[in-house]
C-alpha positions as CSV (number, residue, x, y, z in Angstrom):
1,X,0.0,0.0,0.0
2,X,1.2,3.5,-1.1
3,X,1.2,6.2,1.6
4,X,1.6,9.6,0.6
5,X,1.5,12.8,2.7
6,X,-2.3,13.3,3.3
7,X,-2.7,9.9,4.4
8,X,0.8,10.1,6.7
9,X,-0.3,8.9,10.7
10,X,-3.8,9.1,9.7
11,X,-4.5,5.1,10.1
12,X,-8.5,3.9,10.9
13,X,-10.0,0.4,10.4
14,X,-10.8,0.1,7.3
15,X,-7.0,0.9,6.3
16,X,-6.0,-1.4,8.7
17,X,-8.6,-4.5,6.7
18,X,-7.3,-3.6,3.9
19,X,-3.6,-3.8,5.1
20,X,-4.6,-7.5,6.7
21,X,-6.1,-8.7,3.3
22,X,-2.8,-7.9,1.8
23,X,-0.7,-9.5,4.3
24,X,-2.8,-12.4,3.7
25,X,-5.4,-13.1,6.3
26,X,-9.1,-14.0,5.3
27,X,-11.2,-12.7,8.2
28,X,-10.3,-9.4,10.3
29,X,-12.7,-7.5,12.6
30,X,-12.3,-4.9,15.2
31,X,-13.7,-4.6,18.8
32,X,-12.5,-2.3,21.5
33,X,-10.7,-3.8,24.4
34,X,-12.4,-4.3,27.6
35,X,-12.3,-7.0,30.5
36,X,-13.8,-9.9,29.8
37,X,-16.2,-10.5,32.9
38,X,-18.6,-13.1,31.7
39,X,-16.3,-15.0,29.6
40,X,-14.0,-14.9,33.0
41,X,-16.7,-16.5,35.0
42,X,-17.7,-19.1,32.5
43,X,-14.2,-20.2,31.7
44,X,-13.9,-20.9,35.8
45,X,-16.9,-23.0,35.7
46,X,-15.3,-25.2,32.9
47,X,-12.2,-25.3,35.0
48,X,-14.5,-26.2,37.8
49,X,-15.6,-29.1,36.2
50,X,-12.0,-30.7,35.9
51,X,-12.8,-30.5,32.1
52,X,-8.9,-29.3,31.1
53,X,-7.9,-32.3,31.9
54,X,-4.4,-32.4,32.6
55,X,-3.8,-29.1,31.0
56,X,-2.8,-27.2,34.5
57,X,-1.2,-24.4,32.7
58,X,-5.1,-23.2,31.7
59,X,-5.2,-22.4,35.4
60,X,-2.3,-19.9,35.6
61,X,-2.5,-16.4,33.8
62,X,-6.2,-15.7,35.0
63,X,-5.5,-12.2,35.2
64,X,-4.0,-11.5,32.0
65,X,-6.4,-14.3,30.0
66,X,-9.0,-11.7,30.6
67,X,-7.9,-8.3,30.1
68,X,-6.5,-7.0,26.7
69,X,-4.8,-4.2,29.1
70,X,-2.3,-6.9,31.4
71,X,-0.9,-8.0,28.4
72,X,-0.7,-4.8,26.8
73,X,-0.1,-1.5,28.3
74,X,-3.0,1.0,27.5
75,X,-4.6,-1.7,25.3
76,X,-7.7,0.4,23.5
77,X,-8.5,-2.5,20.5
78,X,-8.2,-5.6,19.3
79,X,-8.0,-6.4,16.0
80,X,-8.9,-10.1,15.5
81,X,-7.8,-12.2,12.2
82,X,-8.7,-15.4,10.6
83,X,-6.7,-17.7,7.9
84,X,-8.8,-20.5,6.6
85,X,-6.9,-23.8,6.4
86,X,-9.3,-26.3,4.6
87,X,-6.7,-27.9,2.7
88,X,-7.1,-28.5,-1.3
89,X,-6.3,-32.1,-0.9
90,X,-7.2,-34.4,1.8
91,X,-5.4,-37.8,3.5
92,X,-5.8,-40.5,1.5
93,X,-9.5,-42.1,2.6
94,X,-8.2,-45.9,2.5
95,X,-5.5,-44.9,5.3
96,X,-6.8,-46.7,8.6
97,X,-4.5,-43.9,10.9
98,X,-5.8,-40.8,10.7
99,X,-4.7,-37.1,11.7
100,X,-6.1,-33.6,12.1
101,X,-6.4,-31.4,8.7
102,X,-4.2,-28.7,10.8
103,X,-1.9,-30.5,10.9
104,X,-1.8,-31.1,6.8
105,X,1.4,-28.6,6.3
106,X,3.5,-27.1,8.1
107,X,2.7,-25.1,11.8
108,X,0.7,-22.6,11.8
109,X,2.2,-20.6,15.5
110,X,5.1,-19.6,13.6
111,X,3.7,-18.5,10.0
112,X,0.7,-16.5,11.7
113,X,2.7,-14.5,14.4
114,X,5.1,-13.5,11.0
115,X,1.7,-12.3,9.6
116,X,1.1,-10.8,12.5
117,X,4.5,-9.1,12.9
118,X,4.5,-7.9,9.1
119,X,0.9,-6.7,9.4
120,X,2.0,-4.4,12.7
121,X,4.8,-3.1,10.7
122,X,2.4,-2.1,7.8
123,X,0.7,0.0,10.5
124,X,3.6,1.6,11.6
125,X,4.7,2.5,8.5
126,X,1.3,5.2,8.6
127,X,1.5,5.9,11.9
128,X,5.0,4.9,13.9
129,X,3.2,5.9,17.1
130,X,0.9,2.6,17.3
131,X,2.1,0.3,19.6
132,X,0.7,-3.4,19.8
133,X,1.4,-7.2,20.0
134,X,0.6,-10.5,18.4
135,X,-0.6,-13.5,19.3
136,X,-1.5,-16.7,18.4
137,X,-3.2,-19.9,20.8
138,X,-0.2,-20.4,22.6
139,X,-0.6,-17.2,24.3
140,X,-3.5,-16.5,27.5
141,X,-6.2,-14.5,24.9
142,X,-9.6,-15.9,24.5
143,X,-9.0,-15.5,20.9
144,X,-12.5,-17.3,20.0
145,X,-14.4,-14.6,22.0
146,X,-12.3,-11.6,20.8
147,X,-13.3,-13.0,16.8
148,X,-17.1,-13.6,18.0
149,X,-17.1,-9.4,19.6
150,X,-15.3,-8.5,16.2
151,X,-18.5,-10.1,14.5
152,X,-16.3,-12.6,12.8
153,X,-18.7,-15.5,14.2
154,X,-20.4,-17.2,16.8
155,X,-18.8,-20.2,19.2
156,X,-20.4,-23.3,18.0
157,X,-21.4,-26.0,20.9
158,X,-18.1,-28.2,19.6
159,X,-16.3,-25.3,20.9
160,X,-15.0,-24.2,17.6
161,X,-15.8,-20.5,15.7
162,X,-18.1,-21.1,13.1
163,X,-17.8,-18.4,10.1
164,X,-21.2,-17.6,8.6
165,X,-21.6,-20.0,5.2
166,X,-17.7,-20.3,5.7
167,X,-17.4,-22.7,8.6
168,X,-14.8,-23.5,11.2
169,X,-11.5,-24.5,9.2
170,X,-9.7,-21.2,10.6
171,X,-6.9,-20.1,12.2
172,X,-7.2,-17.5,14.9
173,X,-4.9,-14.9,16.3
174,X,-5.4,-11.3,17.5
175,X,-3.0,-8.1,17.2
176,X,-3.8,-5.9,20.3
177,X,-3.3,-2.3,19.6
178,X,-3.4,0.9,21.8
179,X,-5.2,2.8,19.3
180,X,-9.3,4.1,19.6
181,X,-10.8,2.6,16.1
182,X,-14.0,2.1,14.6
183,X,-15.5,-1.2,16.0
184,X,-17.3,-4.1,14.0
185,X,-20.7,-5.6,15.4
186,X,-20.3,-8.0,18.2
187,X,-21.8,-11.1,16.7
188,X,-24.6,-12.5,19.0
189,X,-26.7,-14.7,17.3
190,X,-26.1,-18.6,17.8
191,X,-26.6,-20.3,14.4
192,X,-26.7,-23.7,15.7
193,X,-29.9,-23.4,16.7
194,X,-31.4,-26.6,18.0
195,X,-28.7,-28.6,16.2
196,X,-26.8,-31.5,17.8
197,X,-25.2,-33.2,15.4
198,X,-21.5,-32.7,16.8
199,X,-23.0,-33.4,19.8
200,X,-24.0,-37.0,18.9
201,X,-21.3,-37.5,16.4
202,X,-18.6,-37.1,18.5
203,X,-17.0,-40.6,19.3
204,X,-16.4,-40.2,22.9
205,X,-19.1,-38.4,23.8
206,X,-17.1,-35.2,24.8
207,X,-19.1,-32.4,24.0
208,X,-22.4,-31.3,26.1
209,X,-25.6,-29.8,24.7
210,X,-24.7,-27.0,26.8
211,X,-21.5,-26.3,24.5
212,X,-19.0,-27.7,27.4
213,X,-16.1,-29.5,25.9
214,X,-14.7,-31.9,28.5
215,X,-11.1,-32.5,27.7
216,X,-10.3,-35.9,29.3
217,X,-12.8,-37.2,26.5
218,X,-11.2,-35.7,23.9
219,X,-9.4,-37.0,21.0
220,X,-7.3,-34.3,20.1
221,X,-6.5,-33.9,24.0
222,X,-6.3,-37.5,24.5
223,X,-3.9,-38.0,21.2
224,X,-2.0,-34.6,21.4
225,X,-2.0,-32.8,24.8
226,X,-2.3,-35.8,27.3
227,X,1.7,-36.4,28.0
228,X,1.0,-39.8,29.4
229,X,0.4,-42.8,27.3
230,X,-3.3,-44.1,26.1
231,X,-4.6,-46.6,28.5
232,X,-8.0,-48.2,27.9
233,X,-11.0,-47.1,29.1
234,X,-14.9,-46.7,28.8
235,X,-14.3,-44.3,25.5
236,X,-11.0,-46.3,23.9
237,X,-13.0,-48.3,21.6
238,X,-14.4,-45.2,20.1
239,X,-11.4,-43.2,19.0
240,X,-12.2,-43.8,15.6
241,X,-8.5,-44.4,14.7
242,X,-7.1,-40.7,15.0
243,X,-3.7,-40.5,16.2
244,X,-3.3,-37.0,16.0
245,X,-6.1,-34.6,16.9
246,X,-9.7,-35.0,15.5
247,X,-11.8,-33.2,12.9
248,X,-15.0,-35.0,13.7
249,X,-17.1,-32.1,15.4
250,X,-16.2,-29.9,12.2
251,X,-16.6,-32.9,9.4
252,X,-20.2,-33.2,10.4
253,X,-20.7,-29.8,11.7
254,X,-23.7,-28.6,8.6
255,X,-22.0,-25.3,8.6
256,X,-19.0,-26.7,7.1
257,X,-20.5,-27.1,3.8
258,X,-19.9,-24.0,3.2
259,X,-16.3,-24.7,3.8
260,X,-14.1,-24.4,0.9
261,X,-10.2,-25.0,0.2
262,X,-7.5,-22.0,1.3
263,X,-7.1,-20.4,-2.5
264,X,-3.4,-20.0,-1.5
265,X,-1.2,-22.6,0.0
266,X,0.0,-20.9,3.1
267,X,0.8,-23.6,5.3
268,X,2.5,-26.0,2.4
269,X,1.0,-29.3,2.9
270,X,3.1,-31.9,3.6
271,X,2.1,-34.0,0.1
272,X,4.1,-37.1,1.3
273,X,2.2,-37.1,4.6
274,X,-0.8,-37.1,3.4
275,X,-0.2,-40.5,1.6
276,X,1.7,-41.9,4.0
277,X,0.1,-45.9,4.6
278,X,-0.7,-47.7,7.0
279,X,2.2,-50.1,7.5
280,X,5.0,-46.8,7.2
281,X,2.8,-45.6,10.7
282,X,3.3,-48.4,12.0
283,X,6.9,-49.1,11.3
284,X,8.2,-45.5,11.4
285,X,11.0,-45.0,12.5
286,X,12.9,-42.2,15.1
287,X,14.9,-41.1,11.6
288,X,11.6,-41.1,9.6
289,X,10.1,-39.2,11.8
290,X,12.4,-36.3,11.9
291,X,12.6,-36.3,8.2
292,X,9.0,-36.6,7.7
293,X,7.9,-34.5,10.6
294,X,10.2,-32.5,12.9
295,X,12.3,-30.9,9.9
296,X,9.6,-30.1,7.7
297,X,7.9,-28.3,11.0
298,X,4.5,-30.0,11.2
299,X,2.5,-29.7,14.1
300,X,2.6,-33.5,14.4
301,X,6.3,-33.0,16.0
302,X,4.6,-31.4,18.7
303,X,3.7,-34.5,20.4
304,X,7.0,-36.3,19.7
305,X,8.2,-39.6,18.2
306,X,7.2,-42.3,21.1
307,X,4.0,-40.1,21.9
308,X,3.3,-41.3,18.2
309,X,4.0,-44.5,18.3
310,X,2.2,-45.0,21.4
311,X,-0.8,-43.7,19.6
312,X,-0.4,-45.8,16.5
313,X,0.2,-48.8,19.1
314,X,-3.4,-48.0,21.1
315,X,-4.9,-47.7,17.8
316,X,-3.3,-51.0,16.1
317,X,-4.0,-52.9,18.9
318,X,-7.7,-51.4,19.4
């Protein structure tokens, strides 16, 4: 984007949209930056319930989880961004392991806090007096509830943000600015209606009616987050064969047929994963692994080598 003089530090949101479009992102909306008090309270229900599992570090960080402003001093907005990732090609369908489409290409924590970084720079360029900060899941922002007061969506019962006649197959992050902007329209209505199908569908039973996700009966927990290895249990029979993650909730989630592949490559799927059989999972090897996962930075490295073959092991002997 050109800036000339008459447009030098004069920076509002729709500048700022177009500058995110260019960078690369799908979705971007705008809300101003306030503490989240009901989001706070339902969040220590959840916790209440023991359903983040093992996950003790969703305990720590309450303060800053919450307010745009602990994380960022004089925080006045926060510009929430989207990236869909519904990949072009998918795993081949007569594989018996299967994995999460995030996990496709490469990981996404890395490529969207460059986005992020570039897009703050574009900023500055028009006004060097913004200051702000990216991030990405990793970091304490209820990133899902920042996108749903930026109008982006609503928070479907599975948990996930479900783009109007676009779906769920997006990445979220948020840049959190100490500028005043023109704000989008909070998005309130719920879209799922009386709808239940991720609900039923869900193999291990591990989403409520009342849109409660309980981790310890989650796949992608279970397969990813969960350190320890799979023991069996009243929901092992039902993991459907996934030994990383689980796109179940989405695949059947009616929303999603609106969900169509990323029209640029962003996250470079890993082609060779993809048709990756049967008997290489189960007779990868340490040096395989590294080659096929670590060093071409999928997420899949995240849960290591022998947290893989562990999985692949519960599922094969399942």
């Amino acid at each position: 984007m050109q800036i000339n003089n008459t447009s030098k530090n004069k920076i509002n949101s729709q500048i700022i949209k177009k500058l995110a479009r260019e960078v690369g992102f799908d979705l971007c909306g705008i809300s101003p930056a306030y503490e989240l008090l009901k989001e706070q309270k339902d969040y220590k229900k959840w916790l209440s319930f023991g359903c983040h599992g093992k996950m003790s570090y969703l305990e720590k960080n309450l303060d800053l989880r919450f307010d745009p402003s602990a994380i960022v001093e004089n925080a006045k907005s926060v510009i929430s961004l989207a990236v869909n990732y519904y990949p072009q090609k998918l795993q081949n369908t007569e594989t018996y392991y299967k994995f999460s489409k995030y996990a496709y290409g490469k990981d996404y924590h890395l490529i969207l806090k460059n986005m992020l970084s570039v897009l703050l720079g574009r900023i500055r360029e028009i006004n060097e007096s913004v200051t702000g900060r990216g991030f990405v899941d990793s970091a304490p922002v209820m990133e899902k509830s920042w996108a749903q007061k930026a109008g982006l969506g609503w928070q479907g019962k599975n948990g996930c943000l479900i783009v109007p006649k676009q779906g769920s197959y997006f990445f979220l992050c948020e840049l959190i600015v100490d500028m005043k902007l023109e704000y989008d329209k909070e998005f309130v209505k719920d879209y799922c209606g009386n709808c239940t199908r991720c609900v039923e569908y869900c193999p291990t039973g591990a989403i409520s009616e009342e849109g409660f996700v309980n981790a310890e009966e989650c796949i992608s927990y279970l397969t990813i987050e969960l350190k320890d290895s799979l023991v069996r249990g009243s929901t092992s029979p039902k993991f459907d064969n996934w030994i990383f993650g689980c796109d179940v909730c989405q695949d059947v989630c009616p929303w999603n047929k609106f969900a169509k592949p990323a029209s640029e490559d962003v996250f470079g799927v890993n082609e060779e994963l993809l048709d990756f059989t049967d008997e290489q999972w189960e007779n990868i090897t340490r040096e395989q692994f590294l080659a096929l996962i670590k060093k071409k930075n999928s997420p899949m490295a995240r849960i290591k080598y022998d947290k893989l073959k562990s999985n692949i092991e519960f599922m094969k002997s399942d």
